[in-house]
C-alpha positions in Angstrom: -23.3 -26.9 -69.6 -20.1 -25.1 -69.5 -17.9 -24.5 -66.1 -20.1 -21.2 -65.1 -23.3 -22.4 -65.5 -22.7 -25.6 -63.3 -21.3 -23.1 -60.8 -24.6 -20.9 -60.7 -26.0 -23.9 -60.4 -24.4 -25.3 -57.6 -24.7 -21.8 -55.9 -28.1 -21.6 -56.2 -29.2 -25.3 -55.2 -26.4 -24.6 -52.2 -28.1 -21.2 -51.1 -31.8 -22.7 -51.6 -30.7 -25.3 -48.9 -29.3 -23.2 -46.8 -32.5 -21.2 -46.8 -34.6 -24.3 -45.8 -32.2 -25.2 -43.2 -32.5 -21.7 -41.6 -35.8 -21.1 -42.0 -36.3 -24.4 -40.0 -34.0 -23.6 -37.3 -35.3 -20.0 -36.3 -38.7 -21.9 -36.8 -37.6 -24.8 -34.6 -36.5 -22.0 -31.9 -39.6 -19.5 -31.9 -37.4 -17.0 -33.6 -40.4 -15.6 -35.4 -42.8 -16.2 -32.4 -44.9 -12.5 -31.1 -47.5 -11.8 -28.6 -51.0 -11.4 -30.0 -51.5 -7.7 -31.4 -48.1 -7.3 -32.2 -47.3 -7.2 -36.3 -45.1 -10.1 -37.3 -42.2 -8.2 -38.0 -39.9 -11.6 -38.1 -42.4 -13.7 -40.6 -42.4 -10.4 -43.1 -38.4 -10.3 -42.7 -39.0 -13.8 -43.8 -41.1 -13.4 -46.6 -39.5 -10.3 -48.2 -35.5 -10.6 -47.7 -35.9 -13.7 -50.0 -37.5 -11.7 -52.8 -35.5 -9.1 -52.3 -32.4 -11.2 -52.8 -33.3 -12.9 -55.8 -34.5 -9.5 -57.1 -31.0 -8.0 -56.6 -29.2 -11.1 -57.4 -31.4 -10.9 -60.5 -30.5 -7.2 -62.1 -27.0 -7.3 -60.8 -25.3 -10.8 -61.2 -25.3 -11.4 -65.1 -24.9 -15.2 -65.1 -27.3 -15.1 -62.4 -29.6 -13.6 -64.9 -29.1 -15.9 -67.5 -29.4 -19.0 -65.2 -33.1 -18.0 -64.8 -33.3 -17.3 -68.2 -32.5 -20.4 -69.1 -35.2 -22.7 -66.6 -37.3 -24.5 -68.1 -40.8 -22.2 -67.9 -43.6 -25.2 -68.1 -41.1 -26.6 -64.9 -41.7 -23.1 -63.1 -45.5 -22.9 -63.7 -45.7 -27.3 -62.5 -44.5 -26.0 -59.3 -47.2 -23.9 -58.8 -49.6 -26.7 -59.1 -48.6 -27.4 -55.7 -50.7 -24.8 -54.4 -53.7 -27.1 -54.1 -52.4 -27.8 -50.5 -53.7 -24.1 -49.8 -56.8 -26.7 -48.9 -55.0 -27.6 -46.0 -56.0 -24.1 -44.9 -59.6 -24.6 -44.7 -59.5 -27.8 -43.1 -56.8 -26.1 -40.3 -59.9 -23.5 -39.9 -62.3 -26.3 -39.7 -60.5 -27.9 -36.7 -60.1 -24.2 -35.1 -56.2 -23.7 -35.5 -56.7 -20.9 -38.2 -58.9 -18.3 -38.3 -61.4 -17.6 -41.3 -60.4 -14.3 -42.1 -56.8 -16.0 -43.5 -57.9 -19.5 -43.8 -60.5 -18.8 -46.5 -59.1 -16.5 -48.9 -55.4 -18.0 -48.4 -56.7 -21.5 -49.1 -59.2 -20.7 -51.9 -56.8 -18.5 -53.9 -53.8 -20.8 -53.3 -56.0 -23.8 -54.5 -57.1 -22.0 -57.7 -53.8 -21.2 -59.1 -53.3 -25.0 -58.0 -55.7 -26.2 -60.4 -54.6 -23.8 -63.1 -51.2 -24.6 -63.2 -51.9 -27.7 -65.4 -54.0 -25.6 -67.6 -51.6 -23.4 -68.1 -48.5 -26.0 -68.8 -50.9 -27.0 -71.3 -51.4 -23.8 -73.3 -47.7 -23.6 -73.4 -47.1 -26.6 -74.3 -49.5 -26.5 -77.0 -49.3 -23.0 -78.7 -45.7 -21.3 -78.2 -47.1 -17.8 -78.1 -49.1 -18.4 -75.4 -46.0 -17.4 -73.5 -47.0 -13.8 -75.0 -50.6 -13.7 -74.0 -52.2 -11.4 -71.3 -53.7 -14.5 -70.0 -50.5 -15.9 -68.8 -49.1 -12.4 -67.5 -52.7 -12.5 -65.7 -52.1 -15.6 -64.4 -48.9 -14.8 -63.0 -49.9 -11.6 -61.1 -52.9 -13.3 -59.9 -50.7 -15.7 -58.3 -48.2 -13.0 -56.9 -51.3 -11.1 -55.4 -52.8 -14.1 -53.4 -49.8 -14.7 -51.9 -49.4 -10.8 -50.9 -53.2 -11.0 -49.7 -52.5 -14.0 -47.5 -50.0 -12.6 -45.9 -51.1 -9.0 -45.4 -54.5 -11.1 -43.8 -52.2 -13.4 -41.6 -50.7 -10.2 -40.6 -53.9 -8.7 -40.0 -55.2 -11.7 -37.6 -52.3 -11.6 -35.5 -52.2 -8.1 -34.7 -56.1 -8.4 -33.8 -55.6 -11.6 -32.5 -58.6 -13.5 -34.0 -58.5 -17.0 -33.8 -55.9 -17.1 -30.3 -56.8 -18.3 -28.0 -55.1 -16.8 -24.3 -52.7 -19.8 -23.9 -51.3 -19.3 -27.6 -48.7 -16.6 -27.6 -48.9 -15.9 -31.3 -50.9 -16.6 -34.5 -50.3 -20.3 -34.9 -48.7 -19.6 -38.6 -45.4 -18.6 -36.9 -44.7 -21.7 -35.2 -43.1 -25.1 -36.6 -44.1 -26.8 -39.2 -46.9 -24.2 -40.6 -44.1 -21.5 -40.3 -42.2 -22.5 -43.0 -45.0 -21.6 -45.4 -44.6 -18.0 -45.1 -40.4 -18.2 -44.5 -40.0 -20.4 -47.4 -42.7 -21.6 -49.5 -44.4 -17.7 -50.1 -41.3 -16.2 -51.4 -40.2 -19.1 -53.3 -43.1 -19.0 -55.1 -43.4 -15.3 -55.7 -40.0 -15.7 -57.0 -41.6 -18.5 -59.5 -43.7 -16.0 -60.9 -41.2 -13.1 -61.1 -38.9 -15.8 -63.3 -41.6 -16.6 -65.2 -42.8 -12.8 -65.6 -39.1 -11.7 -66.3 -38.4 -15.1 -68.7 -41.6 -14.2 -70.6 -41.0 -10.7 -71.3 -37.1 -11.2 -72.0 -38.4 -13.6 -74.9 -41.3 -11.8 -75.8 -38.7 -8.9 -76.4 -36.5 -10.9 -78.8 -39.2 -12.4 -80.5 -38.7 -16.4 -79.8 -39.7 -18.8 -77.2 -36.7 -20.8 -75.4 -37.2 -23.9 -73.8 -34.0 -25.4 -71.8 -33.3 -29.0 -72.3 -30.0 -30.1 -71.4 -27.5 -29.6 -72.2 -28.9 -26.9 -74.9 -31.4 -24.0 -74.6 -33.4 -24.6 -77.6 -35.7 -21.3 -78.9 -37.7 -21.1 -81.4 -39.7 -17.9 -83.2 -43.2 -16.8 -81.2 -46.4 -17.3 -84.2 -46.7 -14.6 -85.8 -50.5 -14.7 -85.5 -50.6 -14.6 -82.3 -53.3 -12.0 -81.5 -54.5 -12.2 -77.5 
């Protein structure tokens, strides 16, 4: 790993922290707290200016680029797996802190690309070009549009208010710890699947599939009989 890439690295890990450490301290301080029927401005700023970050960050920083280029895609697709705790969801509904409308859907989905994620570290593991497949593209997107439909649906409860009672002043998601779920985890795993997405296609484009494994990024062709 030469000078610049344990730069980017440092960077990124340094910037990653300091987006935990905010994200808890506007938390800590009801910075992203609203009154029931108002939209949750603050917890989309949240989940978006992340994204939008990486996204810029992504198309305009070149050894940016090639740092996400080079992670390790089975490593992206394991942290996904943590999802599973989207149970935690249903079982907030069950003891009448969350409403169904988000508690449901946001759980369920969450806890199926959970289970997946093994699955899917599998196939790649197992068959190189699987990397190419519509399967794993689906897979991705899937995972992107759960997230977006959990939090258009937390959105959606707190403007209606369903689930709050009159001594709660907001929708309980926007208060410390469950807060940090759409201010940090959402976008960091939307940004999972855009890496992967953009890592796919990159070496779908070039023909070989790279794996990185310190302190070299070994690639290797894509089977030519691949047919998905």
């Amino acid at each position: 790993m030469n000078t610049t890439e344990k730069r980017v690295k440092a960077i990124v890990g340094g910037a990653m922290l300091l987006w935990l450490i905010l994200a808890v301290i506007l938390g800590a301080n009801d910075a992203f707290l609203r009154a029931p029927g108002a939209l949750p401005f603050p917890i989309l700023a949240g989940v978006l200016t992340p994204i939008f970050v990486f996204l810029v960050a992504f198309w305009t920083t070149g050894p940016f680029r090639d740092f996400i280029m080079s992670l390790d895609l089975p490593f992206m697709v394991g942290i996904q797996a943590w999802r599973f705790a989207g149970l935690g969801f249903i079982a907030l509904y069950a003891y009448g802190i969350l409403p169904g409308l988000f508690a449901w859907p946001a759980g369920l989905g969450d806890m199926a690309i959970g289970l997946t994620a093994p699955l899917v570290i599998l196939a790649l593991k197992r068959k190189s070009s699987f990397v190419a497949s519509r399967f794993f593209q689906a897979w991705n997107l899937l995972g992107i549009l759960d997230l977006i439909v959990a939090v258009s649906l937390g959105a959606t409860s707190a403007v209606l208010g369903i689930g709050i009672s009159s001594g709660i002043m907001t929708f309980p998601m926007g208060v410390m710890p469950l807060v940090l779920v759409p201010t940090f985890l959402v976008p960091l795993f939307i940004i999972l699947h855009l890496a992967s997405l953009l890592q796919a296609r990159r070496m779908v484009t070039a023909g070989r599939v790279c794996n990185w494994t310190e302190p070299t990024l070994r690639c290797e062709p894509i089977e030519a009989t691949h047919k998905v």
